[in-house]
Backbone as JSON Lines, residues from 0, in Angstrom:
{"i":0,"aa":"X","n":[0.81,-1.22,0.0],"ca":[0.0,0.0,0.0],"c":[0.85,1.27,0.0]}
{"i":1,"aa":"X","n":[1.8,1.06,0.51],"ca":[3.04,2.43,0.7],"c":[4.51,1.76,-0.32]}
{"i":2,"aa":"X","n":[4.3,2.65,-1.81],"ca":[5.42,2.1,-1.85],"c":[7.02,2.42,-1.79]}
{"i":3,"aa":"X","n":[7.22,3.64,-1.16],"ca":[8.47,4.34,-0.52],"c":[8.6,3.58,0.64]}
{"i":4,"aa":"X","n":[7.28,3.05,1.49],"ca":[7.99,2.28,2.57],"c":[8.62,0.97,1.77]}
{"i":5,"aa":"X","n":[8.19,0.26,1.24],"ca":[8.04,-0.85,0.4],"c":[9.32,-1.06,0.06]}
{"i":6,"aa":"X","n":[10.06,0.45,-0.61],"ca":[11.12,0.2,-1.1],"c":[11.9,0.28,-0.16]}
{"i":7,"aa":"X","n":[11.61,1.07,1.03],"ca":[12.58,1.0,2.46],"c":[12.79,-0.41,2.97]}
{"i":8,"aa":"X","n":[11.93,-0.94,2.78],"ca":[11.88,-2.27,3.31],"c":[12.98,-3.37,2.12]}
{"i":9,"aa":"X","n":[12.7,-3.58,1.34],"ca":[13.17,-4.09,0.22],"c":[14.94,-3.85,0.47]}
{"i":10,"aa":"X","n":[15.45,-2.61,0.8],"ca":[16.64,-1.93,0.75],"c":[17.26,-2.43,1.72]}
{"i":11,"aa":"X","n":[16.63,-2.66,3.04],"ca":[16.75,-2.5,4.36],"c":[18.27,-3.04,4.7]}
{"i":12,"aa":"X","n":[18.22,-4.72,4.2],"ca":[19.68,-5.61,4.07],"c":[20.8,-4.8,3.53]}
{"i":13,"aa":"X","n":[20.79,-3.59,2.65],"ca":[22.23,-3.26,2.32],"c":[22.67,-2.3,3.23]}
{"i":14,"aa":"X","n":[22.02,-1.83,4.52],"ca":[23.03,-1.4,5.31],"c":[22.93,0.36,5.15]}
{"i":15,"aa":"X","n":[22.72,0.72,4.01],"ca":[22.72,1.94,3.35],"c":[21.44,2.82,4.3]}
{"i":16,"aa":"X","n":[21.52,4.14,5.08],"ca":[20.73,4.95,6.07],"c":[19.41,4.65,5.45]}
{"i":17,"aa":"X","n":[18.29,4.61,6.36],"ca":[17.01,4.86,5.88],"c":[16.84,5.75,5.07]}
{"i":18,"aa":"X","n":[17.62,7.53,5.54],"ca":[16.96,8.55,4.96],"c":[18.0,9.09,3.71]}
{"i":19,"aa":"X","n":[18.62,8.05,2.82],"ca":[18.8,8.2,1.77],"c":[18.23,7.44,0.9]}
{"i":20,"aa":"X","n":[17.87,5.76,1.53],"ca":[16.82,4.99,0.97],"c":[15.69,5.21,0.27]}
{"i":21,"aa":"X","n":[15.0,6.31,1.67],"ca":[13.98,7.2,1.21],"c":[13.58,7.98,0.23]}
{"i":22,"aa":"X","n":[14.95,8.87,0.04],"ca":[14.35,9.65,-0.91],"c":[15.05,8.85,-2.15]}
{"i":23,"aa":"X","n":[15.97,7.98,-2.37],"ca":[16.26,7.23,-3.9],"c":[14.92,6.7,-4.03]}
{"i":24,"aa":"X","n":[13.77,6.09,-3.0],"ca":[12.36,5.65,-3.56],"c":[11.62,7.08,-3.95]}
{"i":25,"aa":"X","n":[11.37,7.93,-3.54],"ca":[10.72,9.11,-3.48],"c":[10.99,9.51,-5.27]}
{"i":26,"aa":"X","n":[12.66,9.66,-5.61],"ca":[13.17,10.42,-6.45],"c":[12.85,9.04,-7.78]}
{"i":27,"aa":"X","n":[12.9,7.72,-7.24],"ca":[12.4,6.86,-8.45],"c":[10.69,6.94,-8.81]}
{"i":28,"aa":"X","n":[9.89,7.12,-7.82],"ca":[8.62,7.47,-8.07],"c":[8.45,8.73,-9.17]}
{"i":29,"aa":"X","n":[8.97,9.71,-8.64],"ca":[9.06,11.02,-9.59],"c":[9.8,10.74,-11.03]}
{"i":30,"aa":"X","n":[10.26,9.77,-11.24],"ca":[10.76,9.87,-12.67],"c":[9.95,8.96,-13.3]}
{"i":31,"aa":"X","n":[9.01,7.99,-12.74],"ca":[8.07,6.89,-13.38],"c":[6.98,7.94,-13.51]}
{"i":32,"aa":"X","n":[6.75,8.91,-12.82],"ca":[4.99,10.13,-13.0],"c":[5.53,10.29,-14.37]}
{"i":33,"aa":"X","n":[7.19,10.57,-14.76],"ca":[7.24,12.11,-15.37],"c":[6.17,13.2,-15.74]}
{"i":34,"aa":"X","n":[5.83,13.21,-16.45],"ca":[4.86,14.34,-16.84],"c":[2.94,14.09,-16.79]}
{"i":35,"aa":"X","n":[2.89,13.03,-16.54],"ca":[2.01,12.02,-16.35],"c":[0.96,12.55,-15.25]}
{"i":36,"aa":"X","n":[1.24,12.99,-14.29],"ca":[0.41,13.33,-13.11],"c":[0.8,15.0,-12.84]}
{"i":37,"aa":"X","n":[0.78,15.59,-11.97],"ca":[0.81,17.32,-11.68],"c":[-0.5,17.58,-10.36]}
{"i":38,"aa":"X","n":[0.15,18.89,-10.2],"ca":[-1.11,19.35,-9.05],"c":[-0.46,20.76,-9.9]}
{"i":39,"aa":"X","n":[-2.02,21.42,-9.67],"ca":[-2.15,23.11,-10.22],"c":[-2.06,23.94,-8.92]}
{"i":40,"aa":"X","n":[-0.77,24.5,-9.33],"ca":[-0.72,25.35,-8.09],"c":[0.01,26.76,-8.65]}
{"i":41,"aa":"X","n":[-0.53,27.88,-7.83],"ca":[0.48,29.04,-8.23],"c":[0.19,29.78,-9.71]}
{"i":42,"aa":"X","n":[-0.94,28.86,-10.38],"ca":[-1.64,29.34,-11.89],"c":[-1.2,28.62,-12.63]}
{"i":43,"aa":"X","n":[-0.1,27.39,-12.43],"ca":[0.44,26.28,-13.45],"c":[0.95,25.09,-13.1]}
{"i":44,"aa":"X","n":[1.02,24.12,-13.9],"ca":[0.77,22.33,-13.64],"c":[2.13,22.48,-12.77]}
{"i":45,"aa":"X","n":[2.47,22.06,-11.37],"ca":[3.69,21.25,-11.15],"c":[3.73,19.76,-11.21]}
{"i":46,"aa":"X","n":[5.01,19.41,-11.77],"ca":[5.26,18.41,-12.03],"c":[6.08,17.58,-11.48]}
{"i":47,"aa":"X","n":[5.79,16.7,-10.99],"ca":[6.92,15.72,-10.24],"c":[8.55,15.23,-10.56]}
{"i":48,"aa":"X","n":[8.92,16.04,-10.78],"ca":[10.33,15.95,-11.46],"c":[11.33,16.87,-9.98]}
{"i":49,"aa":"X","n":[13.0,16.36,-9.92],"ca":[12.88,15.9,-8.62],"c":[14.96,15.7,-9.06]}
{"i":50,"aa":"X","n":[15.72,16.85,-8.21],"ca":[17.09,16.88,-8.53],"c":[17.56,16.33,-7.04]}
{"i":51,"aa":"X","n":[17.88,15.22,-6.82],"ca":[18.35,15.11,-5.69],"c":[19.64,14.74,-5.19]}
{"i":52,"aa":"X","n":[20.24,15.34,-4.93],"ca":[21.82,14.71,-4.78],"c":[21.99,14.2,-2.94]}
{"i":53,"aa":"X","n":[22.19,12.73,-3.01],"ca":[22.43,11.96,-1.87],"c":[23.91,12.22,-1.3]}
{"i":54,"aa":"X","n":[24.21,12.76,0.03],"ca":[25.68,12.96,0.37],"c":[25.83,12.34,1.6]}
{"i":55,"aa":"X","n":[26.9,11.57,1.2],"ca":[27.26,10.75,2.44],"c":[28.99,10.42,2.79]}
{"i":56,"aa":"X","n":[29.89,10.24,3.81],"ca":[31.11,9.8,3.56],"c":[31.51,8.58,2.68]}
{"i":57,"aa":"X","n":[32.44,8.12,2.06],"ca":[32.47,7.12,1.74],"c":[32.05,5.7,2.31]}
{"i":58,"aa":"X","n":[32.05,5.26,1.41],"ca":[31.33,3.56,2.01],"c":[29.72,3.65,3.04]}
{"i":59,"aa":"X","n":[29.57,4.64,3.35],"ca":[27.97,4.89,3.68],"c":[27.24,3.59,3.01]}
{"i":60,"aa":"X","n":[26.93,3.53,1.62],"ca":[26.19,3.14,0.87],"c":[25.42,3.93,0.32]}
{"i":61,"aa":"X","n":[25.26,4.73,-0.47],"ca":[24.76,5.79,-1.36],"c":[24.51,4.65,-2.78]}
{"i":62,"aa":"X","n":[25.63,4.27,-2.91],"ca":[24.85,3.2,-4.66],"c":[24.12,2.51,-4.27]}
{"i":63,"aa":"X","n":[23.97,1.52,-3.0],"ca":[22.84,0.63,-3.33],"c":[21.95,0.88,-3.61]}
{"i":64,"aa":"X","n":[21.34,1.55,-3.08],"ca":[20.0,2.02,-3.32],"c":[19.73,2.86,-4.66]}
{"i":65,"aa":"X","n":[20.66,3.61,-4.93],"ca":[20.9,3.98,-6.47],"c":[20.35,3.16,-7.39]}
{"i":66,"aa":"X","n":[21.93,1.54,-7.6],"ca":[21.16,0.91,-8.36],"c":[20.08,-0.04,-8.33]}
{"i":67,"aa":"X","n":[19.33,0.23,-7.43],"ca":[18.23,-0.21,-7.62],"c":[16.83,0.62,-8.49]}
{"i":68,"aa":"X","n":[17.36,1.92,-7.28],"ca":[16.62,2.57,-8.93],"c":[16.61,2.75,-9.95]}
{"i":69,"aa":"X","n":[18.35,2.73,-10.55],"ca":[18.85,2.35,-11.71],"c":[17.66,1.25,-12.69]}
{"i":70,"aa":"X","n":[18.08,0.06,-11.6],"ca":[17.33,-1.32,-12.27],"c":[15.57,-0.86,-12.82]}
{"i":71,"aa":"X","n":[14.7,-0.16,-11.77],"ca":[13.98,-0.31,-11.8],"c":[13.0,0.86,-13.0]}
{"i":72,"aa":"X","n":[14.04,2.0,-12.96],"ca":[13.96,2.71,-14.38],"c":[14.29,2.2,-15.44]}
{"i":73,"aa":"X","n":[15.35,1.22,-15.63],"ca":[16.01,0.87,-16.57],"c":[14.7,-0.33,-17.18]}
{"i":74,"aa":"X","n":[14.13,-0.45,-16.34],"ca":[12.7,-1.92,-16.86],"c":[11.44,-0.93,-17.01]}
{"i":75,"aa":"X","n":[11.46,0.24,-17.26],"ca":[10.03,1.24,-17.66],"c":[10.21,0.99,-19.03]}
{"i":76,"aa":"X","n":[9.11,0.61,-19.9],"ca":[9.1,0.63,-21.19],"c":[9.23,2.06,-21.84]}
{"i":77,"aa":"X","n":[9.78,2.39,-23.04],"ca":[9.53,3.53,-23.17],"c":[10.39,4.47,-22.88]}
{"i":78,"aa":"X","n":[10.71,4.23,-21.42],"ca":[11.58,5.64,-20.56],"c":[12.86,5.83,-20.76]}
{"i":79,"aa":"X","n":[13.09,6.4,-20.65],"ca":[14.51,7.03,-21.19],"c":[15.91,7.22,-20.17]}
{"i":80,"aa":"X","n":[17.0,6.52,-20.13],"ca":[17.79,6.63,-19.38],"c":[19.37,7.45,-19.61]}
{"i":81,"aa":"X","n":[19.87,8.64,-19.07],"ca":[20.38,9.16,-20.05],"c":[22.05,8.25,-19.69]}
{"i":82,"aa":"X","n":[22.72,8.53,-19.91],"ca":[24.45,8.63,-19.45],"c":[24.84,9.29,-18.49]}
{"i":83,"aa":"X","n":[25.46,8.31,-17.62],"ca":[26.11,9.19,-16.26],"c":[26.83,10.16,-16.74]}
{"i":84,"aa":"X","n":[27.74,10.28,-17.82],"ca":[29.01,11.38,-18.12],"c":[28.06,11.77,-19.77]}
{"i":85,"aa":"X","n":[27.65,13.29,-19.37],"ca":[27.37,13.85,-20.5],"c":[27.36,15.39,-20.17]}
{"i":86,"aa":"X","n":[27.75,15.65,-21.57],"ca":[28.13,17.51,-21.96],"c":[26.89,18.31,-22.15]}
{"i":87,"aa":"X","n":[26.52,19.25,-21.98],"ca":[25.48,20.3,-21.81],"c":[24.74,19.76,-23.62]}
{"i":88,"aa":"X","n":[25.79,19.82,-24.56],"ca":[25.03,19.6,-25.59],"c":[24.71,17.4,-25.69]}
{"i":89,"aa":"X","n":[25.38,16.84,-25.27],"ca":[24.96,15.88,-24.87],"c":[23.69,15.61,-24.54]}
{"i":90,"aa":"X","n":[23.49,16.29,-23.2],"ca":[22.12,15.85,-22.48],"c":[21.03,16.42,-23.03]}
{"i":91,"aa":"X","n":[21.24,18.02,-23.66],"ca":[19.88,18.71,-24.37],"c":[19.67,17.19,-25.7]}
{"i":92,"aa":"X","n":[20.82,16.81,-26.11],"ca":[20.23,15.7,-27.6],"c":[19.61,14.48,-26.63]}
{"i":93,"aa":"X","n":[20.21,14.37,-25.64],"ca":[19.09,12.68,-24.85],"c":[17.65,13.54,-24.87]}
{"i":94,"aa":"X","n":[17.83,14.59,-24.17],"ca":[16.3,15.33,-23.79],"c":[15.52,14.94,-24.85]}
{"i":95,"aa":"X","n":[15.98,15.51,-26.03],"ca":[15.29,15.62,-27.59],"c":[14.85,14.25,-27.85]}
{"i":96,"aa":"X","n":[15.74,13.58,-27.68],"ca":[15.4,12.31,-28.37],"c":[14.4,11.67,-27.24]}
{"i":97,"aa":"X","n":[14.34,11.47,-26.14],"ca":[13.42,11.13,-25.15],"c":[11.91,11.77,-25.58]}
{"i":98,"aa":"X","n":[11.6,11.51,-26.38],"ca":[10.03,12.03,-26.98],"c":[9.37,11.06,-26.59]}
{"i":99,"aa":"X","n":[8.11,11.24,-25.99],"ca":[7.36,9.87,-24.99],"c":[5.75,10.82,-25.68]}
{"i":100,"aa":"X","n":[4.94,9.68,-26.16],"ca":[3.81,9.77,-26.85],"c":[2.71,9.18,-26.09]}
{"i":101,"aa":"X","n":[2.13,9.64,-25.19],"ca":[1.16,8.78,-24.67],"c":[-0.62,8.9,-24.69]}
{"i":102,"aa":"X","n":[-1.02,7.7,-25.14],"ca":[-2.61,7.55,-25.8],"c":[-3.53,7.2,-24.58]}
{"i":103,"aa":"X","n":[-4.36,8.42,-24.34],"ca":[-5.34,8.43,-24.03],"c":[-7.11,8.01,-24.39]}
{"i":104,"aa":"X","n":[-7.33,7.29,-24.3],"ca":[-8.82,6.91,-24.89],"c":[-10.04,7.29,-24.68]}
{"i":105,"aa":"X","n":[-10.58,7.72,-25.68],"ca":[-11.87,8.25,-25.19],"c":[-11.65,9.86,-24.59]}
{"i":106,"aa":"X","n":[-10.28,10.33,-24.27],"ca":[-9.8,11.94,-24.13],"c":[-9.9,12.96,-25.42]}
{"i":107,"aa":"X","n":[-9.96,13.99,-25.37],"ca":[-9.4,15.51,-26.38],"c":[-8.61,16.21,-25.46]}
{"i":108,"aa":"X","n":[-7.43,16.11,-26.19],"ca":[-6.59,15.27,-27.46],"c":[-6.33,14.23,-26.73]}
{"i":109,"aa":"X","n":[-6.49,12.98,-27.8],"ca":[-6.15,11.37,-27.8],"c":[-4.87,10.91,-27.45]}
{"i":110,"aa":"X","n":[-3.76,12.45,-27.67],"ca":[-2.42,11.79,-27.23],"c":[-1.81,13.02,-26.38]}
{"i":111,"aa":"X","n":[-0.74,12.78,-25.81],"ca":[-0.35,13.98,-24.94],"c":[1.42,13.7,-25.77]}
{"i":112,"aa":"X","n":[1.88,14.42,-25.99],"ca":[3.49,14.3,-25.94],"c":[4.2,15.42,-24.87]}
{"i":113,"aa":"X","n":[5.39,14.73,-25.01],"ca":[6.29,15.47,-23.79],"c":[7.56,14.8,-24.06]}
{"i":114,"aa":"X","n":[8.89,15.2,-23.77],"ca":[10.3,14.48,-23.52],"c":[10.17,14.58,-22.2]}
{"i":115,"aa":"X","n":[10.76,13.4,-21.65],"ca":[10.94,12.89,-19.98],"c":[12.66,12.37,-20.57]}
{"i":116,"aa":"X","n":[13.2,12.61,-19.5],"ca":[14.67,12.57,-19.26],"c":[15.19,11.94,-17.86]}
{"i":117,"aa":"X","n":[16.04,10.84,-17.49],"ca":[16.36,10.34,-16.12],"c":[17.61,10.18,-16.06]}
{"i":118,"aa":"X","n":[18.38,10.75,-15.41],"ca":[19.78,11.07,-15.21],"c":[19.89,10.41,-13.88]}
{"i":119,"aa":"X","n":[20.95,9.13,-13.61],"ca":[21.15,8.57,-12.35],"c":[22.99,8.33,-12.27]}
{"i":120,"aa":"X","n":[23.4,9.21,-11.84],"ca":[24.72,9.11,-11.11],"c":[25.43,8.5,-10.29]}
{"i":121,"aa":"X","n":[26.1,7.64,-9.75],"ca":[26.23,6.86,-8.78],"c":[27.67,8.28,-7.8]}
{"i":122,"aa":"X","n":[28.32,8.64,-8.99],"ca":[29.42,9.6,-8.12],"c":[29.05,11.16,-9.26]}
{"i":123,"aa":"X","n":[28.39,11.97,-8.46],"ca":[28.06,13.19,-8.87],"c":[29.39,13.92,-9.66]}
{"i":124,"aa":"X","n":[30.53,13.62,-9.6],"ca":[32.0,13.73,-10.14],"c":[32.16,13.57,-11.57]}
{"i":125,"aa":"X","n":[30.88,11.9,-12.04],"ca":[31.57,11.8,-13.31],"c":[29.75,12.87,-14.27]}
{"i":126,"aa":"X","n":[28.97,13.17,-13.86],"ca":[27.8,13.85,-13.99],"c":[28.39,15.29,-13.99]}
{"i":127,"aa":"X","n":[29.01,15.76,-12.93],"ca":[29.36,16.93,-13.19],"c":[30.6,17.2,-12.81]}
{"i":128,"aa":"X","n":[31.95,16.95,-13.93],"ca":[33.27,17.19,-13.34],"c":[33.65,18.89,-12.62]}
{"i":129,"aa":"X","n":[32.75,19.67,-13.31],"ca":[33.02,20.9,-12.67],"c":[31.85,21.83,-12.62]}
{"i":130,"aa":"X","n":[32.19,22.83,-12.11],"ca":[31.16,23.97,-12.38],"c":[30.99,25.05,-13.11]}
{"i":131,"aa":"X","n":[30.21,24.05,-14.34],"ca":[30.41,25.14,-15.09],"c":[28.99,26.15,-15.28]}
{"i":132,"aa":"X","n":[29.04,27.3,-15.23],"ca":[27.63,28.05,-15.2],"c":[26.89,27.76,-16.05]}
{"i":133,"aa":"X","n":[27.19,27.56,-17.91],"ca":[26.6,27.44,-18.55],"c":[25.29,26.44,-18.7]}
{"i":134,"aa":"X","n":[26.37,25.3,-17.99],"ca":[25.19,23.92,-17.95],"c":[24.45,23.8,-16.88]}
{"i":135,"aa":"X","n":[25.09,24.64,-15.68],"ca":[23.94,24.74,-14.45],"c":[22.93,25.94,-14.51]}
{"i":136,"aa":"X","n":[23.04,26.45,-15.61],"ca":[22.13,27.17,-15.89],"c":[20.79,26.32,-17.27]}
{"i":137,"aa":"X","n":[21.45,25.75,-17.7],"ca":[20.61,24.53,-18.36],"c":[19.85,23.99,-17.38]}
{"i":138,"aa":"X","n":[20.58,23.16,-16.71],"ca":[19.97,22.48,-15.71],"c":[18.57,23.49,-15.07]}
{"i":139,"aa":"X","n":[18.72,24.37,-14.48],"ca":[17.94,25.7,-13.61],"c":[16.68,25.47,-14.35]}
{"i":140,"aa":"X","n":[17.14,25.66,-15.95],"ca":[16.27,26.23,-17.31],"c":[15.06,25.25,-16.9]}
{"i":141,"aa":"X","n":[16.19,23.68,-17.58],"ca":[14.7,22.52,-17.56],"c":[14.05,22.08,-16.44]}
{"i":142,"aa":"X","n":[14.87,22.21,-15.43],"ca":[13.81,22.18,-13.91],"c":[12.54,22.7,-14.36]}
{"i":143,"aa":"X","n":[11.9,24.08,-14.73],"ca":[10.87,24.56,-14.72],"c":[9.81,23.94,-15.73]}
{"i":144,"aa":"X","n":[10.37,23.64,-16.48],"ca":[9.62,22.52,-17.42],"c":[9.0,22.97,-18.76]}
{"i":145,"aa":"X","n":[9.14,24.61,-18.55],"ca":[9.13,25.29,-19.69],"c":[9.99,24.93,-20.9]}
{"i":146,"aa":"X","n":[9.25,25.64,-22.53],"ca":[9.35,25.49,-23.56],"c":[10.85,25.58,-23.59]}
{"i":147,"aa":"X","n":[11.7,24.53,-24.07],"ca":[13.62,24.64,-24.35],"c":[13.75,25.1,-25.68]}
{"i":148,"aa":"X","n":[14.35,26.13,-26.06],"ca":[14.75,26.0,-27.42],"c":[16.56,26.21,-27.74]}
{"i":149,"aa":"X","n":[16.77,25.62,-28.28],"ca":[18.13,26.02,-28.9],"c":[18.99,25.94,-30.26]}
{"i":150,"aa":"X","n":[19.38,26.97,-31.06],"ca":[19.88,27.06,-32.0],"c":[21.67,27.67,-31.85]}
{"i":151,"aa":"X","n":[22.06,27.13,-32.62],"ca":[23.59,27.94,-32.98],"c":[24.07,27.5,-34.25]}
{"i":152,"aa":"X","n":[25.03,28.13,-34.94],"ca":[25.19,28.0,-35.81],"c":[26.15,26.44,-36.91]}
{"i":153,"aa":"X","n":[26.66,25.73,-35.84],"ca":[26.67,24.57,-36.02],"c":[26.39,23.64,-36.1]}
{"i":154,"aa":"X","n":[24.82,23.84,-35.26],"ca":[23.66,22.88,-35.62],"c":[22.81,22.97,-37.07]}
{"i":155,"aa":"X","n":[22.91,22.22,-37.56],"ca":[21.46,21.43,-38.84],"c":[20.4,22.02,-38.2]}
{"i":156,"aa":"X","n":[19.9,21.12,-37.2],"ca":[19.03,21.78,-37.02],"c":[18.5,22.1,-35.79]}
{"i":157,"aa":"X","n":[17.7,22.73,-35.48],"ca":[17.26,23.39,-33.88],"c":[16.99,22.81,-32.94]}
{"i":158,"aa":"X","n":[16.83,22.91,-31.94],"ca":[15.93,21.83,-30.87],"c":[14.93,22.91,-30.11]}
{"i":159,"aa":"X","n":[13.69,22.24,-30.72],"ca":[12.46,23.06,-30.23],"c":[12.18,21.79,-29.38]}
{"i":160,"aa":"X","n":[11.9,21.76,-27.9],"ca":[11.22,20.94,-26.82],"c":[9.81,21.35,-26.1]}
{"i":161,"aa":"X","n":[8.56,21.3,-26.17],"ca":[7.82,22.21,-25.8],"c":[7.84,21.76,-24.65]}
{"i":162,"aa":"X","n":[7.68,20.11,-24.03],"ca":[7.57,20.27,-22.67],"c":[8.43,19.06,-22.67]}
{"i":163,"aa":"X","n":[9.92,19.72,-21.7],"ca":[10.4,19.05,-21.14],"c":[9.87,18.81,-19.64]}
{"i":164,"aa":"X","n":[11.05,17.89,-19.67],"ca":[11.16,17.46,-17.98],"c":[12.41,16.01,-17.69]}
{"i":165,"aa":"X","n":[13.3,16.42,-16.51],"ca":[14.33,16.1,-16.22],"c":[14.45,15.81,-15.05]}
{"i":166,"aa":"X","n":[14.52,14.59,-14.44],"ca":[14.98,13.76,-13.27],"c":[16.26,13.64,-13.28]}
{"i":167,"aa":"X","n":[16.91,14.0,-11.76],"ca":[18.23,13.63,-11.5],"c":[18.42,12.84,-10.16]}
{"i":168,"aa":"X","n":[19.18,12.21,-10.03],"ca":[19.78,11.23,-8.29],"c":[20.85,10.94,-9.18]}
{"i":169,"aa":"X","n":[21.49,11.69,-7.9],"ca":[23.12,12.09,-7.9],"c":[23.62,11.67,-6.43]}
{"i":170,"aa":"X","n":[24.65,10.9,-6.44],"ca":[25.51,10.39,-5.01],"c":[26.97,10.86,-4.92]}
{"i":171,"aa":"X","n":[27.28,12.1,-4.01],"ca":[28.39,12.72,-3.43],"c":[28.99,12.38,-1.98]}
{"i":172,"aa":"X","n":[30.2,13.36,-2.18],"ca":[30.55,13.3,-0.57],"c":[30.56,14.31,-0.23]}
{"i":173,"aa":"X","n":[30.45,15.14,0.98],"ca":[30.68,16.54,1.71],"c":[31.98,17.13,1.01]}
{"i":174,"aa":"X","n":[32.87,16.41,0.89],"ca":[34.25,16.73,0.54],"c":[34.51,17.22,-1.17]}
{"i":175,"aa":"X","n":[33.44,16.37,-1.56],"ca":[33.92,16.59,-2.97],"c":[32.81,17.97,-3.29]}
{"i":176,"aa":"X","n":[31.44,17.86,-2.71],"ca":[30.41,19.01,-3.08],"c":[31.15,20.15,-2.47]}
{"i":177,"aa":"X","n":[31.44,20.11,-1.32],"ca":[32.2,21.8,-1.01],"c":[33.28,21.95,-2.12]}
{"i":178,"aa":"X","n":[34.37,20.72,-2.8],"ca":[35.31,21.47,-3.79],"c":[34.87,21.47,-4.74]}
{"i":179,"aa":"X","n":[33.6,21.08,-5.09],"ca":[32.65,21.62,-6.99],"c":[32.4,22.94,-6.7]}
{"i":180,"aa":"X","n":[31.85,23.51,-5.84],"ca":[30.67,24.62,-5.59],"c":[31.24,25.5,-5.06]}
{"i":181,"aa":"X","n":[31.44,26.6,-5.58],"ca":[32.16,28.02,-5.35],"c":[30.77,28.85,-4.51]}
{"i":182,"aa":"X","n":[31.93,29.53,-3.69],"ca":[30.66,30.09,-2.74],"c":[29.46,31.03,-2.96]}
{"i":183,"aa":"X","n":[29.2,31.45,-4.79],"ca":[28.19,31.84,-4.76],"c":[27.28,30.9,-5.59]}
{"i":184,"aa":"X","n":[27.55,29.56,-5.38],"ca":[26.57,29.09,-6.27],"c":[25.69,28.35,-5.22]}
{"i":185,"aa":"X","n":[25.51,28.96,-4.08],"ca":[24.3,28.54,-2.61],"c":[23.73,29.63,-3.18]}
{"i":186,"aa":"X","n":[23.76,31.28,-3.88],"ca":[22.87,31.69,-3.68],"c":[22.07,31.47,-5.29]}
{"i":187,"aa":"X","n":[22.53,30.67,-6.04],"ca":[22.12,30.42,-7.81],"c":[20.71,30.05,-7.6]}
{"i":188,"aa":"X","n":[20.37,29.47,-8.8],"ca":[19.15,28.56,-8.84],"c":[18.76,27.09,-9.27]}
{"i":189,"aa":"X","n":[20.45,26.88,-9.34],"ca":[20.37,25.47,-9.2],"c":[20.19,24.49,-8.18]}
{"i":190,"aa":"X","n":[21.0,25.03,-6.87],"ca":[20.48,24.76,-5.39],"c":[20.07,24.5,-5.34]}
{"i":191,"aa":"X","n":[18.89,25.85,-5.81],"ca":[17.39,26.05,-4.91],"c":[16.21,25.25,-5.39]}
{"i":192,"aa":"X","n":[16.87,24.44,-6.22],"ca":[16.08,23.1,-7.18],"c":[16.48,22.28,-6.43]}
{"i":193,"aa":"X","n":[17.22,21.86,-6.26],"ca":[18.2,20.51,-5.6],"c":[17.67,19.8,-3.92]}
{"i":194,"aa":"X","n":[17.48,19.1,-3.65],"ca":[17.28,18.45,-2.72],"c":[18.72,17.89,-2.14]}
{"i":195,"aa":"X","n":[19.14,18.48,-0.85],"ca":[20.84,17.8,-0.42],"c":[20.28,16.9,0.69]}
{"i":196,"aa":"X","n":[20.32,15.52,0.77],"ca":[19.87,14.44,1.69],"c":[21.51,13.84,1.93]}
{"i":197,"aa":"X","n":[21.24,14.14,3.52],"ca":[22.37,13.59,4.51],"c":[22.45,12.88,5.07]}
{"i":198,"aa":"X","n":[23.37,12.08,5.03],"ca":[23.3,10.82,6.2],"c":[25.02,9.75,6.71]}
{"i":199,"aa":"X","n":[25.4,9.79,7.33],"ca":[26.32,9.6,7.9],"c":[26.57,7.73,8.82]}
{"i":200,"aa":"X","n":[25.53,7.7,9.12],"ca":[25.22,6.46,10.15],"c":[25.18,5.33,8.42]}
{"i":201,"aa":"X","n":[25.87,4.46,9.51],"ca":[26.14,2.58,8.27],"c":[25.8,2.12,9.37]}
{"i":202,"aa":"X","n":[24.69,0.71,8.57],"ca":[24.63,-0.38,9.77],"c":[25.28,-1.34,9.0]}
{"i":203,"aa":"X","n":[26.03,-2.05,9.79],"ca":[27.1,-3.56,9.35],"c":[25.84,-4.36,9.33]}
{"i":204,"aa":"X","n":[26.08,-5.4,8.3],"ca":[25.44,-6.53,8.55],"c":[26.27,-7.61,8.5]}
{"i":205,"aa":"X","n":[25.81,-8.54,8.75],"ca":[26.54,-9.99,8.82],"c":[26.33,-9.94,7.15]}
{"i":206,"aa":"X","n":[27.57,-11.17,6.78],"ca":[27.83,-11.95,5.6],"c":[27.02,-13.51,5.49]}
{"i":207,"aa":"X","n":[27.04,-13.62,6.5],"ca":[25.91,-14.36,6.62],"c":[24.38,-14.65,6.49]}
């Protein structure tokens, strides 16, 4: 009936904190809605889409639970999984190509389209080797879910997206996020998208 507990439960054996467990179920729910469900608030659809970067010391366990969500996106028909290591123009072409068509019956209009995008990192390092403004300002952009467009002069041809949307779970350490993030990018708007989930405590289990 609960399935964030469900997946807490499921997880429980690898040792890895409840309250990163949590939100890798939370942040895999939000990339199976993508565009699919919403609440109207504020005068426009929000959408369940969901940047969360898990930080923990090493050996915590931050991947297990990762790849599980890994696994369990990776078995959505349809859905789109992008590359841990990709370039600003990289990820806008997964976006593009992630075109998801879905038929409604008996609705006006019969189909809805949208690109849905799922970005899962196991070390936020090889996702984002540095900070660069340009692409965390991408990033900022498609959070909102508004119309993407982009042209330059080396492209054929354009990328018109009317409605994106972009899932991220990302796994760091304290050590490495303080040396990406220059001290004014707490006051940016990539942050202020971002979900930072902490957790420190490992339980050992037997091998047995």
């Amino acid at each position: 009936n609960d399935w964030v507990a469900g997946f807490e439960a499921m997880t429980e054996h690898t040792g890895s904190p409840p309250r990163l467990r949590r939100w890798s179920a939370i942040t895999c729910l939000a990339g199976a809605l993508e565009r699919k469900t919403w609440v109207h608030t504020a005068g426009s659809n929000l959408y369940p889409n969901i940047y969360c970067f898990l930080i923990a010391p090493p050996g915590v366990g931050k991947s297990y639970s990762m790849n599980i969500v890994r696994d369990f996106w990776a078995g959505l028909t349809d859905h789109k999984l992008a590359a841990s290591n990709v370039s600003k123009a990289s990820l806008i072409d997964e976006l593009n190509d992630a075109h998801r068509v879905l038929v409604q019956p008996g609705k006006v209009p019969p189909t809805v389209e949208f690109n849905s995008l799922k970005v899962l990192a196991s070390e936020l390092g090889v996702f984002l080797p540095e900070f660069a403004n340009d692409f965390m300002n991408t990033l900022t952009d498609l959070y909102d879910g508004y119309p993407f467009k982009e042209r330059k002069r080396s492209m054929k041809n354009s990328i018109d997206i009317a409605k994106p949307q972009l899932n991220l779970l990302a796994g760091t350490t304290p050590s490495y996020l303080t040396a990406l993030l220059p001290e004014g990018a707490w006051d940016q708007g990539f942050l202020s998208r971002t979900i930072l989930v902490f957790d420190s405590d490992r339980k050992l289990n037997s091998l047995r």
